[in-house]
C-alpha positions in Angstrom: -40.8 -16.3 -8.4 -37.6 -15.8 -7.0 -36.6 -12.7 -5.9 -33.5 -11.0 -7.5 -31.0 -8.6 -5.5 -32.5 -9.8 -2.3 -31.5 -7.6 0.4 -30.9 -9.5 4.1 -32.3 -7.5 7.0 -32.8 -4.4 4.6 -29.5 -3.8 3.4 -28.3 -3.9 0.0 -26.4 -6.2 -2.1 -24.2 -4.4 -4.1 -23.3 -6.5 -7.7 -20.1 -5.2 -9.1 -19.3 -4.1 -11.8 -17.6 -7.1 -13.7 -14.0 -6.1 -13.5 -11.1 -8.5 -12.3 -8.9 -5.7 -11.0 -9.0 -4.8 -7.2 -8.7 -1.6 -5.2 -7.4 -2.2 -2.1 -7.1 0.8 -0.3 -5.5 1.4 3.4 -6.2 2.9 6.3 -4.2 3.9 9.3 -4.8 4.1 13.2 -3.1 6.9 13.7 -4.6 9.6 11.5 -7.1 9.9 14.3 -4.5 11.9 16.0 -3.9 14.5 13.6 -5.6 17.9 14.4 -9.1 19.4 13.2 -10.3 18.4 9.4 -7.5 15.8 9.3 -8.8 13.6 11.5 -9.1 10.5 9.8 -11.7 6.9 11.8 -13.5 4.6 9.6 -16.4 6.8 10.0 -15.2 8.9 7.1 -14.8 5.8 4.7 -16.9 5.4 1.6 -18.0 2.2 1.6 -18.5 2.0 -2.0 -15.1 3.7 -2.8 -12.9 0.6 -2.6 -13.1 -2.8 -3.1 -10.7 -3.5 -0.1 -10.1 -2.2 3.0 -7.1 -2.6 5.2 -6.7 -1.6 8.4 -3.1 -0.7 9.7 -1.9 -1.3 12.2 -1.8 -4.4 14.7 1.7 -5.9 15.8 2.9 -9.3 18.0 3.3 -9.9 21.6 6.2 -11.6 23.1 4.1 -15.1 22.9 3.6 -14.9 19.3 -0.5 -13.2 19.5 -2.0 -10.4 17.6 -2.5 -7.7 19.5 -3.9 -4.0 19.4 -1.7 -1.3 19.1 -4.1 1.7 20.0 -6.4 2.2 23.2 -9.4 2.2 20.9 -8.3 -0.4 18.0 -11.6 -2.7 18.9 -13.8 0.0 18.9 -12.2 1.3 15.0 -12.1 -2.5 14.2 -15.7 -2.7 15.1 -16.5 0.6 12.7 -14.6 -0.3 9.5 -16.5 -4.1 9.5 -19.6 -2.6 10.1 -19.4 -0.9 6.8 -20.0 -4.1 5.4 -23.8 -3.7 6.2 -24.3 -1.2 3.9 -21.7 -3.1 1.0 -21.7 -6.9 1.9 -19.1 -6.5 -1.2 -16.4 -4.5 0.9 -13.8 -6.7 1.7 -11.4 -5.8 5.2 -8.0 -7.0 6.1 -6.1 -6.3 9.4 -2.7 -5.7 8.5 0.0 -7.1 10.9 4.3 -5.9 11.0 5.8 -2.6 11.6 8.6 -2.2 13.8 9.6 -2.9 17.2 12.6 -0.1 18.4 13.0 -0.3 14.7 13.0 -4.1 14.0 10.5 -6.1 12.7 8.0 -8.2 15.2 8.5 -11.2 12.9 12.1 -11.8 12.9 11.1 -13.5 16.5 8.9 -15.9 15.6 9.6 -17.3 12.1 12.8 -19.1 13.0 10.8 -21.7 15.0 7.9 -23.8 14.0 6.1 -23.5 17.6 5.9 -19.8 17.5 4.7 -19.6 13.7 1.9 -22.2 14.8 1.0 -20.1 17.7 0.7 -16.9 15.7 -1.1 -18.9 12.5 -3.8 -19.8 15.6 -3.6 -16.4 17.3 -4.4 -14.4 13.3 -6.9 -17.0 12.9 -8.7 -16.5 16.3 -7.9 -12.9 16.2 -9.7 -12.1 12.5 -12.7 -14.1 13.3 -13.6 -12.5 16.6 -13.2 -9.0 15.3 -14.6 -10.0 11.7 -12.1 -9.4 8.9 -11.7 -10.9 5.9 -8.1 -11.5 6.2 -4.7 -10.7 7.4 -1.8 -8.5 5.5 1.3 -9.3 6.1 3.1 -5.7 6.7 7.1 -7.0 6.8 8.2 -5.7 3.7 12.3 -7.1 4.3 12.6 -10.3 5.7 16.0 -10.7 4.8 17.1 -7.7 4.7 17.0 -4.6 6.1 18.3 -5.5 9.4 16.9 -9.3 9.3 19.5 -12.2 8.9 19.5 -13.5 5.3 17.4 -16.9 6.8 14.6 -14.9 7.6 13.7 -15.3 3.4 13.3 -18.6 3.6 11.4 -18.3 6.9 9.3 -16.0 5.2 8.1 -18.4 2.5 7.3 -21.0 5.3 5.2 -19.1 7.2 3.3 -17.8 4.1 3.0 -21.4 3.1 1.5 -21.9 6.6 -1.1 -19.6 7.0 -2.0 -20.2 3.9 -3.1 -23.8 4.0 -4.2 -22.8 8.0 -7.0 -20.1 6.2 -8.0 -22.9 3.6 -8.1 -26.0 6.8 -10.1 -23.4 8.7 -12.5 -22.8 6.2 -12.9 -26.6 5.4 -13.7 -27.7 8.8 -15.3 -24.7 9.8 -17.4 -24.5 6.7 -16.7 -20.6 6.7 -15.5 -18.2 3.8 -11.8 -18.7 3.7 -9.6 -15.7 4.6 -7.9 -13.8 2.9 -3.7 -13.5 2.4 -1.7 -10.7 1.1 1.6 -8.9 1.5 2.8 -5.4 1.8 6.2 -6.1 -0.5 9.5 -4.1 -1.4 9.8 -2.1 -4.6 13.7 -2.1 -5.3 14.9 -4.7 -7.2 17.8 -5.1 -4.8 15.3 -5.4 -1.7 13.1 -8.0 -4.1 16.5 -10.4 -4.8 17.4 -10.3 -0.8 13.8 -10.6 0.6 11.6 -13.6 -1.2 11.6 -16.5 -2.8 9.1 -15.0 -5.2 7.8 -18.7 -7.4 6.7 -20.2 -3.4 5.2 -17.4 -2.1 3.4 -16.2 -5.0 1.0 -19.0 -5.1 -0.1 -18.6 -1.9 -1.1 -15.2 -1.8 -4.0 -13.6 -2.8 -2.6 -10.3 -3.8 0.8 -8.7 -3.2 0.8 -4.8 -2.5 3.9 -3.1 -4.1 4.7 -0.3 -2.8 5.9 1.8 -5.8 6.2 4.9 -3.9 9.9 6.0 -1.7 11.7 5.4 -4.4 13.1 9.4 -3.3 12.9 11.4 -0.5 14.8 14.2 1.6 17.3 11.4 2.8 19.0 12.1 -1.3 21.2 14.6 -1.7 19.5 15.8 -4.9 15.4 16.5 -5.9 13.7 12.9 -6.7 9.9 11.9 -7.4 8.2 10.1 -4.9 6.7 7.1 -7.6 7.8 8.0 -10.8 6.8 5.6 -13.6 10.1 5.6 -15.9 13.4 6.4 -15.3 14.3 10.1 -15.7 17.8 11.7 -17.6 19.4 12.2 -14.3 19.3 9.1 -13.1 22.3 7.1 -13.3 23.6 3.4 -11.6 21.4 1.8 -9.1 18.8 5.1 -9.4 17.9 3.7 -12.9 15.7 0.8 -11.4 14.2 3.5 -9.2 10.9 3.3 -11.0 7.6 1.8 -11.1 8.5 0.3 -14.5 11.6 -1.5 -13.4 10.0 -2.3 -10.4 6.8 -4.2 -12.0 9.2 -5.7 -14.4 11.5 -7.5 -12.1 8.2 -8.8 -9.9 7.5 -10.4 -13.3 10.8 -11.8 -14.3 11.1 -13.3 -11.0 7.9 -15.4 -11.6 4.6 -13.4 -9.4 1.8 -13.9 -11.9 0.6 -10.3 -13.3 -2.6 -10.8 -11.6 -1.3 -10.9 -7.9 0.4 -8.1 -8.3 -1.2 -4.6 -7.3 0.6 -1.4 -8.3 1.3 1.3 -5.0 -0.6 4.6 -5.9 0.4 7.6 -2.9 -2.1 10.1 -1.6 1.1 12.0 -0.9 4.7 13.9 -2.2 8.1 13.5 -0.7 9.8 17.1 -0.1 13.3 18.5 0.3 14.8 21.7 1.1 16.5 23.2 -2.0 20.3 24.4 -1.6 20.5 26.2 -4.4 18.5 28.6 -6.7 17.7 25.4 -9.3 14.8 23.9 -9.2 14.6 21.2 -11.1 14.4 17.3 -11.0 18.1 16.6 -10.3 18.7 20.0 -8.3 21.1 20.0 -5.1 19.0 19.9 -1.8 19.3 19.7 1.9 16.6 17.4 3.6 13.0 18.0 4.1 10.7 21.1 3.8 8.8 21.9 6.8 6.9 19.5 7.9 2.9 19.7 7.0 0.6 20.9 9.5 -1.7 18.0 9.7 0.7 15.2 8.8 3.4 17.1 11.3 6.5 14.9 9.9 9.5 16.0 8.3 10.0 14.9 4.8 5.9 14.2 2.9 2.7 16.0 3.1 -0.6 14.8 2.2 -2.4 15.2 -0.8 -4.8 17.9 1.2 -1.5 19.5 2.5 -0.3 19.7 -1.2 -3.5 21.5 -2.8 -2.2 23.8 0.1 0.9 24.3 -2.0 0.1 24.4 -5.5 -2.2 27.2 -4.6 1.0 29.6 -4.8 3.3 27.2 -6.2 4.7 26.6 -9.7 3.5 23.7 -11.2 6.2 21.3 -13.3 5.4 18.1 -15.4 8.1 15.5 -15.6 7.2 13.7 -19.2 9.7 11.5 -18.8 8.3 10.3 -15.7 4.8 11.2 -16.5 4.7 12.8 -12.8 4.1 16.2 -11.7 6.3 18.4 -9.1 5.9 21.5 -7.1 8.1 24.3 -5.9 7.7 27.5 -4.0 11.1 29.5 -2.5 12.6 26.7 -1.3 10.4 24.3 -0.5 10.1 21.4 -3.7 7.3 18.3 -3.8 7.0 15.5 -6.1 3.8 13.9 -5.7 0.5 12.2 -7.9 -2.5 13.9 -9.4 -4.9 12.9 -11.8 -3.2 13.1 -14.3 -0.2 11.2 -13.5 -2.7 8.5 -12.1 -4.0 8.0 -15.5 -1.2 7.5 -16.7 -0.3 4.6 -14.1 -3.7 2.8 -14.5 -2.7 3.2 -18.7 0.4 1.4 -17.7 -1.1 -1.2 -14.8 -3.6 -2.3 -17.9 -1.4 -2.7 -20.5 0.9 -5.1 -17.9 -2.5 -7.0 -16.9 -2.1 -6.4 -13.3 -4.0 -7.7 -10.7 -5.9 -4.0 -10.0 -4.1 -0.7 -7.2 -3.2 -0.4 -3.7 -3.6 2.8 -2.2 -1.6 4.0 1.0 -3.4 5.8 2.0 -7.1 6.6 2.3 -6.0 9.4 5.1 -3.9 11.7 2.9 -6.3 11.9 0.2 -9.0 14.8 0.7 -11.3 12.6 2.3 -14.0 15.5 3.5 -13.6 17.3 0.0 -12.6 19.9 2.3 -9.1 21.2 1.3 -9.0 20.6 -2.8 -12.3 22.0 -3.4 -12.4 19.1 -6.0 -14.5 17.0 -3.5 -14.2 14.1 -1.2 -11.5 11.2 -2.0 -10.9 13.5 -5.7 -7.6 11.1 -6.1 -9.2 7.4 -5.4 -12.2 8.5 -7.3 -10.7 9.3 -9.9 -8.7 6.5 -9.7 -11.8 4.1 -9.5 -13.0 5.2 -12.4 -10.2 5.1 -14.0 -10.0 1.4 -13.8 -13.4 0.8 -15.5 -15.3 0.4 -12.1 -18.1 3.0 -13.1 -20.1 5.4 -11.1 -20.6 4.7 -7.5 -24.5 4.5 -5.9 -24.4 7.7 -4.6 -26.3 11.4 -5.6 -24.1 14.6 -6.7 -25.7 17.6 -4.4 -26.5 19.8 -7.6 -25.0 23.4 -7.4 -28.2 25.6 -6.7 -29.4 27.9 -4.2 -32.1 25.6 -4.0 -32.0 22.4 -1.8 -32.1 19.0 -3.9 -34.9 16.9 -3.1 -33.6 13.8 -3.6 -30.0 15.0 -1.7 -31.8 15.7 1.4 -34.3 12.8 1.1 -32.3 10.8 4.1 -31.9 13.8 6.6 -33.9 12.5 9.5 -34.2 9.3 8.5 -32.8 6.1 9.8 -30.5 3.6 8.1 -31.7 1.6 5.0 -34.0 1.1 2.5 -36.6 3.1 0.6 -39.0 3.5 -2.7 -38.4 6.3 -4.7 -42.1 7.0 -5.8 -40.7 9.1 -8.8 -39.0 6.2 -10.7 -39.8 2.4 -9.6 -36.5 1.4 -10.8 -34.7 3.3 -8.6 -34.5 3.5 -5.0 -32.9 5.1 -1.8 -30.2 3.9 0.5 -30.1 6.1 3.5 -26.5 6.0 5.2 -25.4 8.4 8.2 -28.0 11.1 6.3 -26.3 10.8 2.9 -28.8 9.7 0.4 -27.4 7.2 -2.2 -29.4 6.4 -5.2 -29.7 3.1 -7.3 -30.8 1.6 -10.2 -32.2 -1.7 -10.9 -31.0 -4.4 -12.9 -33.1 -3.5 -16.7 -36.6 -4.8 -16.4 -36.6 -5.1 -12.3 -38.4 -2.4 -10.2 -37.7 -1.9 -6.5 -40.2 -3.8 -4.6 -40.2 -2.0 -0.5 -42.1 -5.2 0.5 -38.9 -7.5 0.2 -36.5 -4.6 0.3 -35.5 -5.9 -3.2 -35.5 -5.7 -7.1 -37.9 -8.4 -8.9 -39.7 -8.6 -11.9 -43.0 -6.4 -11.9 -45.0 -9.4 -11.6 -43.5 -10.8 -9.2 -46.1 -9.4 -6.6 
């Protein structure tokens, strides 16, 4: 008979849950730099928490190649795919831009078809050897921003290039075809100046907006960070400043609902109040002081924030459906749960394509800091698109040491029966003990490291 949920080489092969939306989340290379508990490698990733994984950031050399940017990139390149043994379902991208001295390593190359064939080659070569699903595109302005107006047309060739270059490499190579998505501007100003949205869209995979800066301490006056509608105060141009308006001009300008992912932040923008109000709207004076982990004027992290709301009064802007912080002077706009339910209410109703989270870093990855657990925003954000429980065990809340919690420590990696229930087993994973359940009528079978029938044997 044949076998169902085969496992190759004793790993497991996670089915997901049947949802079309994606959770891309990303991860950066330099949160291994911040100090103590914020120290952020792929180590600490949840393989099961999201559905993508992408892994910023790489950038190009004078001859058009992908190259590292860190000492130890190949090393944290090797870790992040290598969570893909214990979820063959996680998907990984390597996401390629920033800025050189403040321009964009892009605006080199796309002006001449040689050097967009040599990088198309050089991604290619580049995502293969170090085994990533595909490449993200991180130039969020070509166009504008500092890029001649050209460089939108450029764009959409060299997103038309790679893309049939990922689809002739997986012909003739008879390999999984990689993956192709953007990091993209939010303002609808940015959107107009920067693509030809009806060419690129159909070659894309997915396009990350990033619905988040649409304020900061660089404003004159206290604005959310990614609100979801605009607010009373807002007045000219700050009226599109808004996930809403943002999302909607995507649409009219033609990307299909389901390539677009809406921007959820593990982080607040701050400012510096300059007077005794406090409210959205209320004169300010650049950033509060800088976070302790994060150490950079103007945001803190989601960990930094529980921080702050332990002393802080707590606002809700309805209008906006976000929350806000202030203590003395110091004033945050950032997400919660709350006001990520409300978005995922919102992506739903507009059909989008699933989230994008920037980043995996600023969330309370190590449960550490929010006493609400690890990742408390993305998993509440996974289950709040319908994605269900991951395969993982709760350590119950006793003096008492839970079995089936502690069933991995000493173990090595992979599978095992769970002699208590045959339709369950264990997946042991750096000492964490995951739990999961057959398909109905299947037991675990430790012969073939695999659920089949019970007569199958």
């Amino acid at each position: 008979m044949t076998k169902l949920l085969p496992v190759a080489l004793g790993f497991l092969l996670v089915l997901h849950i049947a949802v079309s939306n994606k959770l891309v989340c990303h991860m950066t290379n330099w949160a291994q730099y911040r100090p103590s508990g914020a120290k952020f490698t792929p180590d600490n990733i949840d393989p099961f928490l999201c559905t993508h994984v992408i892994y910023s950031l790489a950038t190009i050399n004078s001859f058009n190649q992908i190259i590292p940017v860190e000492w130890n990139d190949e090393q944290l390149y090797g870790s992040l795919n290598s969570l893909k043994n214990y979820n063959p379902a996680l998907k990984t991208l390597l996401s390629v831009g920033g800025t050189v001295n403040g321009i964009s390593p892009f605006i080199s190359l796309v002006g001449k078809p040689d050097s967009r064939e040599a990088f198309i080659k050089s991604a290619i070569s580049f995502l293969r050897t170090h085994n990533f699903d595909g490449l993200n595109i991180a130039w969020e302005y070509p166009g504008d921003n500092g890029s001649p107006p050209e460089d939108r047309e450029r764009f959409t060739l060299l997103v038309t290039e790679l893309a049939k270059a990922f689809q002739d490499d997986a012909t003739e190579n008879k390999k999984t075809k990689l993956l192709l998505s953007v990091n993209v501007a939010s303002l609808t100003t940015t959107i107009d100046k920067a693509y030809e949205v009806n060419k690129i869209a159909p070659q894309l995979d997915f396009m990350n907006i990033m619905t988040y800066d649409f304020h900061g301490h660089w404003e004159d006056v206290t604005g959310h960070n990614s609100p979801l509608y605009p607010s009373s105060v807002d007045t000219g141009a700050n009226l599109d400043y808004n996930i809403n308006s943002s999302v909607s001009h995507w649409r009219m300008r033609g990307a299909p609902a389901e390539k677009l992912l809406l921007g959820f932040p593990t982080y607040g923008r701050t400012f510096r109040l300059s007077t005794s109000a406090s409210e959205l709207g209320a004169p300010s004076n650049g950033p509060a002081d800088a976070g302790p982990y994060t150490r950079t004027d103007g945001f803190w992290a989601y960990y930094e924030i529980c921080d702050f709301t332990n002393s802080a009064t707590l606002s809700w802007i309805s209008e906006q459906q976000v929350p806000y912080a202030t203590y003395g002077s110091a004033w945050v706009g950032y997400d919660d749960k709350r006001s990520f339910s409300s978005k995922v209410q919102w992506m739903t109703k507009a059909s989008l394509g699933g989230a994008h989270v920037w980043t995996l870093d600023m969330d309370d990855f190590s449960g550490s800091f929010c006493s609400d657990g690890p990742y408390p925003l993305i998993n509440h954000l996974r289950l709040s698109m319908g994605f269900g429980p991951k395969p993982t065990t709760t350590p119950r809340p006793t003096t008492t040491r839970d079995p089936i919690a502690d069933f991995c420590q000493g173990r090595p990696d992979g599978l095992y029966e769970n002699l208590a229930d045959k339709n369950t087993y264990f997946q042991c994973f750096k000492g964490n003990t995951y739990l999961h359940s057959c398909q109905p009528g299947l037991i675990y079978w430790d012969s073939c490291k695999c659920c089949d029938w019970p007569s199958a044997k």
